[in-house]
ZAMARGU-4260 file (C-alpha; in steps of 0.2 Angstrom, whole numbers, plus 5000, padded with zeros to 4 digits):
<rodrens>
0) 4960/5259/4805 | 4963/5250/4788 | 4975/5238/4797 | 4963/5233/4812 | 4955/5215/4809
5) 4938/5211/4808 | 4929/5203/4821 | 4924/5183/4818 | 4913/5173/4827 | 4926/5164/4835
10) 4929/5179/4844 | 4913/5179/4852 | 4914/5164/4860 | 4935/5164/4864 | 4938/5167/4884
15) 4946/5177/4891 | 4937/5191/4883 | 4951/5204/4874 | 4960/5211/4889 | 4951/5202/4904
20) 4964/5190/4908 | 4970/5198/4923 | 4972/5193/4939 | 4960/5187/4951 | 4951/5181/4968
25) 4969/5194/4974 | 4974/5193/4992 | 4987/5199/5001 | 4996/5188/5015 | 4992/5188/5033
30) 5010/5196/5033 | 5009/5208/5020 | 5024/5202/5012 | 5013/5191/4996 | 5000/5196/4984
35) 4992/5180/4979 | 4980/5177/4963 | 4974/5167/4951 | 4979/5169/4935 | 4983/5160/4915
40) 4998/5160/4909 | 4994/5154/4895 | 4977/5166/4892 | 4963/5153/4893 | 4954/5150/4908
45) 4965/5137/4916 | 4971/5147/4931 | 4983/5142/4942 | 4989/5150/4959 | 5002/5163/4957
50) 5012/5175/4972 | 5022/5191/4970 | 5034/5195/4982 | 5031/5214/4988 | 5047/5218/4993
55) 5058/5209/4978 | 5043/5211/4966 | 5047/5195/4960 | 5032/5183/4952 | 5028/5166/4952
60) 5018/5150/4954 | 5016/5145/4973 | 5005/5131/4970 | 5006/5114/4955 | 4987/5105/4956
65) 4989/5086/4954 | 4981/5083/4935 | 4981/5101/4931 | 4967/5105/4942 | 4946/5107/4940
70) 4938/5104/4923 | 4920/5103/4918 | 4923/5087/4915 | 4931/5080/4930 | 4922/5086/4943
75) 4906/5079/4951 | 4886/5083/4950 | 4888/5096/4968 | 4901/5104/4962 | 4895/5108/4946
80) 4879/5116/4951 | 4888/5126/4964 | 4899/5131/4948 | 4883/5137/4940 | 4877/5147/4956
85) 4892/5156/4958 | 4892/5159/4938 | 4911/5150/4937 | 4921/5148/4921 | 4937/5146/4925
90) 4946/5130/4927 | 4962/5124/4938 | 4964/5131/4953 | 4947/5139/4956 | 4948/5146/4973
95) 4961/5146/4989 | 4962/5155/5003 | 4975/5160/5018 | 4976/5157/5037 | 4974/5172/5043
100) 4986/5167/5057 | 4998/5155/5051 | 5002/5160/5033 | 4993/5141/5027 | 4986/5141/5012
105) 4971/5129/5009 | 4966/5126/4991 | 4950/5114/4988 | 4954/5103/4972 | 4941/5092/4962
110) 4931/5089/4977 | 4947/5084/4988 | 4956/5098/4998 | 4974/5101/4999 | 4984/5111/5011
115) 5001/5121/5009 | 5012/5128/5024 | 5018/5145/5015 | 5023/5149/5000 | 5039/5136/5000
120) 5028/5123/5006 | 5025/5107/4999 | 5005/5103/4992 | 4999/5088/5004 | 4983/5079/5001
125) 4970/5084/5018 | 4954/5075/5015 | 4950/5062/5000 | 4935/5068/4989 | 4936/5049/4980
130) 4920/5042/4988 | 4911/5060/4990 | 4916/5078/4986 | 4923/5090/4999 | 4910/5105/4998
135) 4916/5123/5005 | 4932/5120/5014 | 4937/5134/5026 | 4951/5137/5039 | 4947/5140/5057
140) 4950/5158/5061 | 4967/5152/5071 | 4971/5142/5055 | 4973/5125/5063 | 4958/5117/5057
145) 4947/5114/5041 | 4928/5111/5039 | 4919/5104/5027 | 4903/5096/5020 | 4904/5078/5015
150) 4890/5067/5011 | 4877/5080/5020 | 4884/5080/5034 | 4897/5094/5043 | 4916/5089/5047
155) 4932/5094/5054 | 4949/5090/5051 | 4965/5098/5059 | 4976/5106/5044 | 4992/5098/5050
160) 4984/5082/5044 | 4976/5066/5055 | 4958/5058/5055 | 4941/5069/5051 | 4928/5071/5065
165) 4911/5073/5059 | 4900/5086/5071 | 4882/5082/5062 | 4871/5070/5059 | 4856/5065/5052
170) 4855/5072/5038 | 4865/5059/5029 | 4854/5049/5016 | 4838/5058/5022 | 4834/5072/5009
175) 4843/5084/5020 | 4859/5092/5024 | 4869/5099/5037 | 4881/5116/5034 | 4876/5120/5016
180) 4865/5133/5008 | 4851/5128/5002 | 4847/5132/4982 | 4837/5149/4986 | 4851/5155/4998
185) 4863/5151/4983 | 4855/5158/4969 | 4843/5171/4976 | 4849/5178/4993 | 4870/5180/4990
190) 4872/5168/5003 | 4883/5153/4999 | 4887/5147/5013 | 4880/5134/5028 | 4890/5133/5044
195) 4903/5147/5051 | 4916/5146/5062 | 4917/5157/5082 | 4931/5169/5084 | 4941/5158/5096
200) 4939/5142/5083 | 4930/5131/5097 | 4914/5132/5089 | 4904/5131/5073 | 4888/5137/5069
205) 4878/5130/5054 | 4860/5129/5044 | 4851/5110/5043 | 4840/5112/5029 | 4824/5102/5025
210) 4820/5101/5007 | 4811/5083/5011 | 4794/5091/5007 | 4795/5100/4993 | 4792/5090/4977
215) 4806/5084/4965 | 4807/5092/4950 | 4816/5077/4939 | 4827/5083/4924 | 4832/5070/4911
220) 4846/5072/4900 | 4839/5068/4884 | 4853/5071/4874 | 4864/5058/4882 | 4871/5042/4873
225) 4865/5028/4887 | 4851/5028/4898 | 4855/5025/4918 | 4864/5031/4930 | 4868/5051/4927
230) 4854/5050/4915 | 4845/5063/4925 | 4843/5073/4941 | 4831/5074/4956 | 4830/5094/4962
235) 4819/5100/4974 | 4815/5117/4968 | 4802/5129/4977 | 4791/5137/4965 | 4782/5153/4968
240) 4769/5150/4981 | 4774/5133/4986 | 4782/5128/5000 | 4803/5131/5001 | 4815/5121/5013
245) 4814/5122/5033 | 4831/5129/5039 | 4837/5128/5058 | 4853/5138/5064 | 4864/5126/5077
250) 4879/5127/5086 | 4890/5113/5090 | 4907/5112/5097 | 4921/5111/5086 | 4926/5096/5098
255) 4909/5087/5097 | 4893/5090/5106 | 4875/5090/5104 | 4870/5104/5095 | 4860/5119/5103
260) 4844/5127/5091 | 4844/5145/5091 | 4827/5151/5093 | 4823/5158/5075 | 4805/5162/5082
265) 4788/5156/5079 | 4786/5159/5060 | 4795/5144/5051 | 4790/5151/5035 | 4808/5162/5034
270) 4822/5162/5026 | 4839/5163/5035 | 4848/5179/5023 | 4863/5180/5035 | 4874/5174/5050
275) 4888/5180/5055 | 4898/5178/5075 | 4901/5194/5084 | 4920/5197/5088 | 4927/5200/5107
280) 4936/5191/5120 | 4921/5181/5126 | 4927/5165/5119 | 4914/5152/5118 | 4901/5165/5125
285) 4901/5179/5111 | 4886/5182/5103 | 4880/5173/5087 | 4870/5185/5074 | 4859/5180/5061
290) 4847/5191/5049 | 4829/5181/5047 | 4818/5188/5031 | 4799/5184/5032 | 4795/5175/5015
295) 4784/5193/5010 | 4802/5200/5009 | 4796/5217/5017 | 4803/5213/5035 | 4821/5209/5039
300) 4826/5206/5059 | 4846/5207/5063 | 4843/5194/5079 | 4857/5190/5091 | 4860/5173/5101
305) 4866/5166/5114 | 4876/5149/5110 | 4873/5140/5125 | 4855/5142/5126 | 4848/5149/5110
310) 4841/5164/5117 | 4837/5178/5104 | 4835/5197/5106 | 4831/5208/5093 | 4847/5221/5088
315) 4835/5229/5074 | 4821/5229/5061 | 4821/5234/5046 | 4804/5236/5032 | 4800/5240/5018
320) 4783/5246/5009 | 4795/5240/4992 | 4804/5224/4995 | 4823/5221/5008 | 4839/5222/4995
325) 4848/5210/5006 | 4867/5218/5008 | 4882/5215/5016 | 4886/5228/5026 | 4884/5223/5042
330) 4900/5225/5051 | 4902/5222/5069 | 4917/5233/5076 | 4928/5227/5091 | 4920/5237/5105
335) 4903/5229/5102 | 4895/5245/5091 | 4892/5239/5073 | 4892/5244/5056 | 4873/5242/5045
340) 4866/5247/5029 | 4850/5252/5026 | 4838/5260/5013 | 4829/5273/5023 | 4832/5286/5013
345) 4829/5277/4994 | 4848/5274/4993 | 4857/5261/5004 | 4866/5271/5016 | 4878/5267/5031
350) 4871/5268/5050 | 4881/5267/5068 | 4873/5257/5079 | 4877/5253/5096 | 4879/5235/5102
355) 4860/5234/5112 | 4855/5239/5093 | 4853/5257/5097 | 4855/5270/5082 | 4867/5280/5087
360) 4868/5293/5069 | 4869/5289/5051 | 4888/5290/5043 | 4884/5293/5026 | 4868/5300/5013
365) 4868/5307/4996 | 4858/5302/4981 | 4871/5286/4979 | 4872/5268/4985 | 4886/5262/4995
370) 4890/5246/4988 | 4903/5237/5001 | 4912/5240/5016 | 4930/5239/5008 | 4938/5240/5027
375) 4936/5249/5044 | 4950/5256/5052 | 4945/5257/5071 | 4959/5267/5077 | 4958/5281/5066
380) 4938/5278/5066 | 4937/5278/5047 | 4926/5268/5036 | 4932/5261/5017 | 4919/5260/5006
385) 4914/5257/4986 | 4899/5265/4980 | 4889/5270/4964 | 4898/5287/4963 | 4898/5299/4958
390) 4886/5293/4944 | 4878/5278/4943 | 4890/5274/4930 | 4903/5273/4942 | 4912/5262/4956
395) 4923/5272/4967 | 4934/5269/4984 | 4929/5284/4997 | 4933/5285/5015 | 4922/5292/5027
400) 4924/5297/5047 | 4914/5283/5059 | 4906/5300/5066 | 4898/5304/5048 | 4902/5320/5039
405) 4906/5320/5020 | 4914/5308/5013 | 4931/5310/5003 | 4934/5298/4988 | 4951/5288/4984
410) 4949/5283/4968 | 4945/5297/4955 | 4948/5290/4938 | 4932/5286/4929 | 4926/5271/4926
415) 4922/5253/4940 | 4934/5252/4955 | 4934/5234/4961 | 4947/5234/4978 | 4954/5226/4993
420) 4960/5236/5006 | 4973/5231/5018 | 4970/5244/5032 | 4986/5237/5044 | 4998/5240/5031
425) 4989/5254/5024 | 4987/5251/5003 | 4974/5245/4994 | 4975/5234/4979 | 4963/5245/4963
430) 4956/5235/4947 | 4949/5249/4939 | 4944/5249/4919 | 4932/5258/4909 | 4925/5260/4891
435) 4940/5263/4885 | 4954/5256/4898 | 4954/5237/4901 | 4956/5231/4919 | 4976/5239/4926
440) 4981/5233/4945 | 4989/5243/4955 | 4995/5244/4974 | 4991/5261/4980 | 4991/5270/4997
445) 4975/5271/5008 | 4981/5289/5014 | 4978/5297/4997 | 4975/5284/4983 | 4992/5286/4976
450) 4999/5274/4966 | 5015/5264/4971 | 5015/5250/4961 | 5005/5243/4945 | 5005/5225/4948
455) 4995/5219/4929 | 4995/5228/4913 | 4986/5220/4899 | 4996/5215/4885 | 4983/5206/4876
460) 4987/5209/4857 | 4970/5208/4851 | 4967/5225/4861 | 4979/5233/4845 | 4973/5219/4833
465) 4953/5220/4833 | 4942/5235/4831 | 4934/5238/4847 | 4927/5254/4848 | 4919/5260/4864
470) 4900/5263/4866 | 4893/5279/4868 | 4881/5280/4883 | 4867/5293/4881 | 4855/5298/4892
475) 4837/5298/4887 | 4819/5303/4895 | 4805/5289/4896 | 4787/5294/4893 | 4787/5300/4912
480) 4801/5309/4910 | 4813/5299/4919 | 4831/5300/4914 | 4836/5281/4907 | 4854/5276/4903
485) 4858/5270/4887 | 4874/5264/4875 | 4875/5265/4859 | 4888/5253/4846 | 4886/5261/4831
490) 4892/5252/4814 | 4907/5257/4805 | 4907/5272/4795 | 4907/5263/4778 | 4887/5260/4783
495) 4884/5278/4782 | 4875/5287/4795 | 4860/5279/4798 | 4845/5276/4800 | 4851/5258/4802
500) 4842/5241/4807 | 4844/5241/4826 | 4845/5228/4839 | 4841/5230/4857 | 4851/5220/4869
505) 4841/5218/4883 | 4841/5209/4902 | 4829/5221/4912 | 4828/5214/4929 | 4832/5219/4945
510) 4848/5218/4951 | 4857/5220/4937 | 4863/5233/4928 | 4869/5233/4908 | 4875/5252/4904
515) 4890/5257/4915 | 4906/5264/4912 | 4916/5244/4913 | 4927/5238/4899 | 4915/5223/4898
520) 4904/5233/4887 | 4917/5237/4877 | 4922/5217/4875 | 4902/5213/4873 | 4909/5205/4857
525) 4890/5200/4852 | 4885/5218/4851 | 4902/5221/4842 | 4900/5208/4831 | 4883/5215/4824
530) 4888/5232/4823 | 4903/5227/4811 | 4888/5217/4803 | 4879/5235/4799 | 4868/5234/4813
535) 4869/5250/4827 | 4865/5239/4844 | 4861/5247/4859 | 4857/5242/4877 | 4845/5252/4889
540) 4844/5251/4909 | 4826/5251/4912 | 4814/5254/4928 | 4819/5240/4939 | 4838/5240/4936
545) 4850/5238/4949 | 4861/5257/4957 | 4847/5269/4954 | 4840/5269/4971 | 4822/5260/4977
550) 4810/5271/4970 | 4818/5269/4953 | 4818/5248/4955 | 4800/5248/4962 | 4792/5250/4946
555) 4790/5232/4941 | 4784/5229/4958 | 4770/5217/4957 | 4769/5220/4938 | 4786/5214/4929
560) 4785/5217/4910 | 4777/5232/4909 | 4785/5245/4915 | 4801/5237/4907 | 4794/5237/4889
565) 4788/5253/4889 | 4805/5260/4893 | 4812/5251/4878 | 4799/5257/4868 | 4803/5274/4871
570) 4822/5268/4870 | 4819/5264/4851 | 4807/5280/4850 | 4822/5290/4854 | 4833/5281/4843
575) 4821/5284/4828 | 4819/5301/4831 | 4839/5305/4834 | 4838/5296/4814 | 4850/5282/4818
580) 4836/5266/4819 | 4827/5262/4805 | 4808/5259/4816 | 4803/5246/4803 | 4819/5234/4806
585) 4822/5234/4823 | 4826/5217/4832 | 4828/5212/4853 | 4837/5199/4860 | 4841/5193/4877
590) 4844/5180/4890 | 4836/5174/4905 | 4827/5187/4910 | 4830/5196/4894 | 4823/5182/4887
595) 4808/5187/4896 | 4810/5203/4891 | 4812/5198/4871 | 4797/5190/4874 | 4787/5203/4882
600) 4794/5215/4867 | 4788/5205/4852 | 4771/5201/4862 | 4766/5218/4870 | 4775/5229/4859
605) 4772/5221/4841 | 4773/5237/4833 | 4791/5241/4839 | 4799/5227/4838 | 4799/5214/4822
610) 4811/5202/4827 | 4818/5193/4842 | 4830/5180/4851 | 4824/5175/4869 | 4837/5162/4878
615) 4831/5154/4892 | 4815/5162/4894 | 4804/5163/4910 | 4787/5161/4901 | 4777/5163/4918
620) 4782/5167/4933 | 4774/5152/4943 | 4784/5142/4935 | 4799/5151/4944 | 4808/5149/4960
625) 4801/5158/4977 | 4815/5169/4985 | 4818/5181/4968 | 4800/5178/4961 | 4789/5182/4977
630) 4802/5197/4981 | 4795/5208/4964 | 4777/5199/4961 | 4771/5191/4979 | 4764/5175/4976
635) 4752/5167/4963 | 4739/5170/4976 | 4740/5187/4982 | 4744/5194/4968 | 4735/5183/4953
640) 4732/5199/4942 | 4750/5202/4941 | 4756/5186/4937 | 4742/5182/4923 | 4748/5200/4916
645) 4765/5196/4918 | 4767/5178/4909 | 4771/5179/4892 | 4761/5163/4890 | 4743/5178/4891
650) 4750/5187/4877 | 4755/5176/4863 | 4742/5179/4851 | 4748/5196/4850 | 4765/5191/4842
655) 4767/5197/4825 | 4787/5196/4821 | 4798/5182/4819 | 4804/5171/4833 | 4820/5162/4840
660) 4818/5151/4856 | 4835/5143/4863 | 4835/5134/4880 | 4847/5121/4888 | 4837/5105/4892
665) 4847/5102/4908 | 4845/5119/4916 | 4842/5119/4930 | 4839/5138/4937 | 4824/5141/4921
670) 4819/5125/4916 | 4815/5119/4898 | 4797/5119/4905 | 4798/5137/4903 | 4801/5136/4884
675) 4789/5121/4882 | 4774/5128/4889 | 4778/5143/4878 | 4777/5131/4862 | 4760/5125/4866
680) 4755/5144/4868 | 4761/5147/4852 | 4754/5132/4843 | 4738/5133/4852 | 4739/5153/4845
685) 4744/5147/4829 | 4759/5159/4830 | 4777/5154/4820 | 4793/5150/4829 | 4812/5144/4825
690) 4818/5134/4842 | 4837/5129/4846 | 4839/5116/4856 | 4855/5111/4869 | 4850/5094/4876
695) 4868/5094/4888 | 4868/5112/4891 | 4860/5122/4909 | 4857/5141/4911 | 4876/5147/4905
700) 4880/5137/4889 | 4898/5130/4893 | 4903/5118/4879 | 4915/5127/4864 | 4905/5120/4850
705) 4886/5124/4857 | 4893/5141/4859 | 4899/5144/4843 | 4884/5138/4833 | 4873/5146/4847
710) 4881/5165/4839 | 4881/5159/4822 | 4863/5157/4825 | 4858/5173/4832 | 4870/5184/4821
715) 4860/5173/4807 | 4843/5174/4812 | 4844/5195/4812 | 4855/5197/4797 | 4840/5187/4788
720) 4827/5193/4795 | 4830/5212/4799 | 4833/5213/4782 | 4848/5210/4771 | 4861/5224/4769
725) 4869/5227/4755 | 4886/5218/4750 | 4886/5205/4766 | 4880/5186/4765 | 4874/5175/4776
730) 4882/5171/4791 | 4883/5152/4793 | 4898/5143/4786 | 4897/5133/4772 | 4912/5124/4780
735) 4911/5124/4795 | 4925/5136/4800 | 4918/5144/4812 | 4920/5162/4804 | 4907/5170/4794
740) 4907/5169/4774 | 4917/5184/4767 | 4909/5199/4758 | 4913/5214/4752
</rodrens>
């Protein structure tokens, strides 16, 4: 251990994380023949487009980007807040995507988009992004077309080159736009994009979204050099209770027509979760599918259409007494009988329904939620599938019969299973790491889950170089009694045995879920880096978190922060009693909604917790956006109680410990507001605070520098303020290096 390297806060901040530099977005060919990826060569997050030959099991680039690709600097305004919804990082070549008949590549480049005829083709420009981005390009399903969105407005384009036909208008220099999600489909629903191609390529559905009457919201980038133009932005963001975009579902013809309106029904107040064609031989007259969600969230309709008229019929209807989890497992199988998920039972499970919408039985049950529909192999009637399993811990690959029964797993290693099944050539490629294995590939068979090949190894030498011990989950009772995962990074032995000064890393929102057995909480080189400091850090999943079933989320319903802090209460309860956290020095921090939750710690929970950092806080959830806000808490009017209780803005005269605020000026998703209206709480209250400001930063701090001084911050604020240990200075740099200043 003696030879291991200390961590710095230059590790923090360095991407890829230690042994996350593995391949991604993987594919295989329509042939079978290529497995494509995205990958760095060189370690960093510049990625470039990478095939390996199956048969010879030879590797290497397939595609050279013009001007080495995407950088955050070279790319426009749309693209950049798309970046930000999909949570993107990586440079280069970002995405790409094969014809699924005619082995084309298509590979959308700094707004422009780019086509390759195989492998050994040669990189050709398609369409020009000079005078506006190209947004989502896709292949027609017979691969010889691409659409795309330009200027608002939908386009196609044949792949073997020639002049762009534009299909929509209207919407061009109105406020509106045709074939894109709008902001609350993007960030809140899953659903990313805005028009879809028919089976037989001859026609396109697509949403036009209406966003003319909700008000701007205007940010200004204050930290900018010139005033002018890109000196701010004009966003029309729904907040909770007030009015979000108008969204119509047409079909045009891939040749030009006048579009035809599906019938959505009366209520326009909706949102339009999901749309997806139905396959067959019916050519221009198979059905169109859409799911519609009232705007309570408690009623989901799975409608289908006809294309020529717009005429609806309802297939199912699902509700809720909780809330829809929208998913996407619906999956429409060749004989017109389809695939759907559903949470009857407190877990999504899979049903069989036939194609009027007739349940025909349930294929799988158990205490567990199925997760994705990995493939379908209609011949054999067997379904692929990932799922919390066996623990909520876990992602695994099983296989179950279309007629139900038990289903059989695949993978059995523990630890997350990512996978893409290729059900014709029958082998699935597995990412599977762990606590203590970073993410392998391997090619294994889909008879048995045998492993042919191993395709990535990491070989990162940091993984020998630093010391990156594992967490150790726990599992602990709240004050109800109900069982709550926890993981523990404990300091190094030289600290003793505790009690230490502990620091709770908290998110505790829905859909998410922090303690599971994934090597990224073993690279969480924040919590490392603070346990090597002396402190024992530890993260618990909460009521509300994400793969424990409905009943288990549906405690924060109507009342977020409550049931949450209580849960971390008794989190550092246990902790104290096990004799490893000193109850007088223990510290919170978080982000987004863990800055919420930070928050809600130091104010309802003054006696617990003495010391916090909350990053891009929500401070009241009116200030929010509709689709994730109205989903747990209703809206401001239906449910004023709840939201008075749960704003951090009501409890700031109850905040006793010391304070770090951090918030991006131009972020877009929780605005600054958040984090201003909490200062005038706070000096109203007469209540101390430390703020850190990043005037060019959104949600996800980007720039190398801001994040550097952002952990230099944080590691600071807690080693002062929980209390100095013995033998270790302060953490800021006197020059500048970016590493923390040397002690014993």
């Amino acid at each position: 251990m003696s030879s291991l390297s200390s961590l710095s806060l230059q590790d923090i901040v360095t991407f890829p994380l230690p042994g996350m530099n593995m391949p991604g977005s993987v594919q295989f060919s329509p042939d079978g023949r290529w497995l494509t990826y995205l990958y760095s060569e060189s370690a960093d997050l510049t990625r470039q487009l990478y095939g390996r030959d199956l048969q010879t099991g030879n590797t290497r680039p397939i595609v050279q980007p013009p001007d080495g690709g995407a950088t955050d600097d070279n790319i426009s305004l749309e693209e950049a807040l798309r970046r930000e919804r999909m949570r993107q990082r990586e440079f280069g070549v970002t995405q790409y995507a094969w014809s699924a008949k005619n082995e084309r590549l298509l590979i959308p480049l700094r707004g422009s988009i780019y086509v390759q005829d195989g492998v050994d083709g040669d990189l050709r420009l398609l369409v020009s992004g000079d005078d506006a981005p190209c947004l989502d390009a896709r292949f027609s399903p017979d691969g010889e077309w691409v659409a795309y969105v330009q200027d608002a407005e939908l386009y196609v384009v044949a792949a073997g080159g020639g002049a762009s036909q534009q299909l929509t208008s209207g919407a061009r220099g109105t406020g509106k736009t045709n074939g894109l999600a709008e902001y609350i489909a993007q960030e809140e629903l899953g659903r990313s994009q805005g028009y879809w191609w028919s089976p037989d390529s001859q026609w396109l559905a697509f949403a036009e979204v209406d966003e003319t009457h909700i008000p701007i919201y205007r940010i200004v980038h204050q930290g900018k050099d010139a005033v002018g133009d890109g000196a701010q932005e004009d966003h029309r963001y729904p907040f909770a209770g007030m009015p979000n975009a108008r969204v119509r579902l047409g079909v045009v013809a891939r040749s030009g027509s006048t579009p035809v309106w599906m019938d959505l029904g009366s209520d326009e107040d909706i949102y339009l979760a999901r749309v997806k064609w139905l396959p067959g031989d019916q050519g221009s007259d198979g059905r169109l599918t859409a799911q519609i969600l009232n705007r309570a969230q408690d009623q989901l309709d799975l409608l289908a259409f006809d294309p020529q008229t717009g005429t609806a019929t309802c297939l199912l209807r699902e509700t809720s007494d909780v809330w829809i989890n929208l998913h996407k497992l619906f999956y429409p199988l060749k004989d017109g009988r389809f695939l759907w998920g559903a949470e009857r039972t407190g877990y999504q499970h899979l049903y069989l329904y036939a194609h009027d919408g007739a349940l025909l039985h349930q294929i799988t049950s158990g205490e567990w939620p199925v997760e994705s529909i990995a493939g379908v192999d209609e011949k054999q009637g067997l379904v692929y599938f990932t799922a919390a399993y066996p623990t909520p811990l876990d992602t695994q690959l099983l296989v179950v019969s279309l007629v139900g029964g038990e289903a059989r797993p695949l993978t059995s290693e523990p630890g997350t299973h990512s996978v893409e099944v290729n059900v014709g050539h029958g082998r699935f490629l597995d990412a599977h790491h762990s606590l203590t294995q970073p993410p392998t590939l391997t090619l294994r068979a889909l008879s048995d889950g045998a492993v042919q090949e191993t395709i990535h190894r990491p070989t990162d030498t940091r993984l020998e170089n630093l010391l990156l011990p594992p967490p150790e989950i726990v599992t602990l009772p709240n004050r109800q009694g109900v069982a709550l995962y926890g993981a523990l990074y404990r300091p190094p032995a030289h600290f003793g045995s505790g009690p230490f000064p502990a620091i709770i890393a908290v998110y505790g929102g829905p859909h998410a879920q922090t303690v599971a057995n994934r090597w990224l909480m073993t690279v969480d080189m924040r919590a490392q880096y603070l346990a090597q400091q002396g402190f024992l850090v530890f993260k618990l999943d909460n009521q509300g978190s994400a793969r424990r079933g409905l009943a288990f989320e549906s405690a924060i319903k109507h009342n977020m922060g409550d049931a949450e802090v209580q849960d971390q209460v008794d989190g550092v309860r246990w902790l104290a009693a096990q004799g490893l956290a000193d109850p007088t020095r223990v510290g919170v921090y978080g982000w987004s909604y863990g800055g919420y939750m930070t928050m809600m710690c130091l104010c309802r929970a003054a006696d617990t917790f003495q010391v916090g950092v909350a990053g891009a806080p929500v401070t009241h959830w009116d200030g929010y956006d509709t689709g994730y806000t109205e989903r747990y808490m209703g809206t401001p009017v239906n449910n004023a109680d709840g939201y008075a209780t749960g704003a951090v803005l009501a409890h700031v005269d109850n905040l006793q410990g010391k304070l770090l605020l951090i918030h991006g000026m131009i972020d877009e998703n929780v605005h600054f507001r958040h984090t201003a209206r909490l200062i005038n709480a706070l000096n109203r209250a007469q209540r101390p605070y430390d703020l850190l400001i990043f005037p060019d930063e959104r949600h996800m701090p980007r720039k190398p520098a801001d994040r550097l001084y952002l952990e230099m911050r944080i590691c600071d604020y807690f080693q002062t303020h929980l209390g100095q240990l013995p033998n270790k200075a302060h953490l800021l740099p006197a020059a500048g290096d970016g590493k923390p200043a040397t002690g014993n």
